[in-house]
C-alpha positions in Angstrom: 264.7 -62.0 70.2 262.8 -64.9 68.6 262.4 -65.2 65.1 259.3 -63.3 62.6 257.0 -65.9 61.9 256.8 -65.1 57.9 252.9 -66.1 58.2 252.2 -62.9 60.0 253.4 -60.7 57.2 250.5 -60.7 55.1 248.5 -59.8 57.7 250.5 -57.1 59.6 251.1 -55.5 55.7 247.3 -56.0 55.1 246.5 -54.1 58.3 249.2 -51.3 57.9 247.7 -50.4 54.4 244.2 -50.3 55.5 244.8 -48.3 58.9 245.8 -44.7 57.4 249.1 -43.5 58.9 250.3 -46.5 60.5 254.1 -46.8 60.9 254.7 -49.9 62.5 253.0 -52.9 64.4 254.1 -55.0 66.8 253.0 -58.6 67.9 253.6 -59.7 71.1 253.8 -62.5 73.7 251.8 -62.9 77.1 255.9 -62.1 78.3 256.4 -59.5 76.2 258.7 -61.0 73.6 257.9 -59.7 69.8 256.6 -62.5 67.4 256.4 -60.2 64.6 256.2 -56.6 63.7 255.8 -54.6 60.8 257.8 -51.1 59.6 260.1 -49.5 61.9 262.8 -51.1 63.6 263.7 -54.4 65.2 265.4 -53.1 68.6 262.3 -50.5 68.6 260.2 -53.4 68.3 261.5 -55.5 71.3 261.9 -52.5 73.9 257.6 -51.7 72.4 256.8 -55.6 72.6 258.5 -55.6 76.1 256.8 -51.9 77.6 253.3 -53.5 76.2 253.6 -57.0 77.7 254.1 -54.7 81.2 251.1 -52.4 80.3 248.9 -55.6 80.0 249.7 -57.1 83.1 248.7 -54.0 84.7 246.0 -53.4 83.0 245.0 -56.8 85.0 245.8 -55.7 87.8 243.9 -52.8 88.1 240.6 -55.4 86.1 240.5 -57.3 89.4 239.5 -53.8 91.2 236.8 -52.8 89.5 233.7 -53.5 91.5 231.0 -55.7 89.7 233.4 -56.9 87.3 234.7 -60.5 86.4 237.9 -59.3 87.0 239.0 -60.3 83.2 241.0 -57.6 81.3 240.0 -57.7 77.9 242.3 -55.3 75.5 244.4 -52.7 75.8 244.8 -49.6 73.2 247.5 -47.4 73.0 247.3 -44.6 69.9 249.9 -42.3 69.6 249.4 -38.4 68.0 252.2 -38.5 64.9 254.9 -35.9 65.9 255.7 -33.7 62.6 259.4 -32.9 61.7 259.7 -29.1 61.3 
């Protein structure tokens, strides 16, 4: 695990307040280590940052197929329905 860089904080809090419902946020590396996060918890965090880096590089992967393309993947998204606690 590498350390939060405190300059992301602002940031990750400002975005958090101003996206309704949003419990955590992760920042990650090209390798999939976490460089910061917001809410929710650290070891959550790494194994998210880690799962993502791996989504990306498939999401590549499957950029270079698509006919007519340049071959560039440009973002991923991944949105999660809430589960509520009966």
């Amino acid at each position: 695990m590498i350390q939060q860089r405190a300059n992301f904080d602002w940031m990750l809090k400002e975005l958090a307040d101003g996206v309704p419902q949003t419990r955590q946020i992760v920042v990650l590396s090209a390798v999939g280590l976490r460089i910061a996060r917001y809410g929710g918890d650290p070891d959550a965090a790494d194994r998210i940052a880690a799962a993502c880096a791996g989504l990306q590089s498939l999401a590549t992967a499957v950029a270079t197929e698509i006919p007519h393309s340049d071959g560039g993947m440009k973002m991923v998204i991944i949105e999660i329905d809430a589960a509520t606690s009966t």
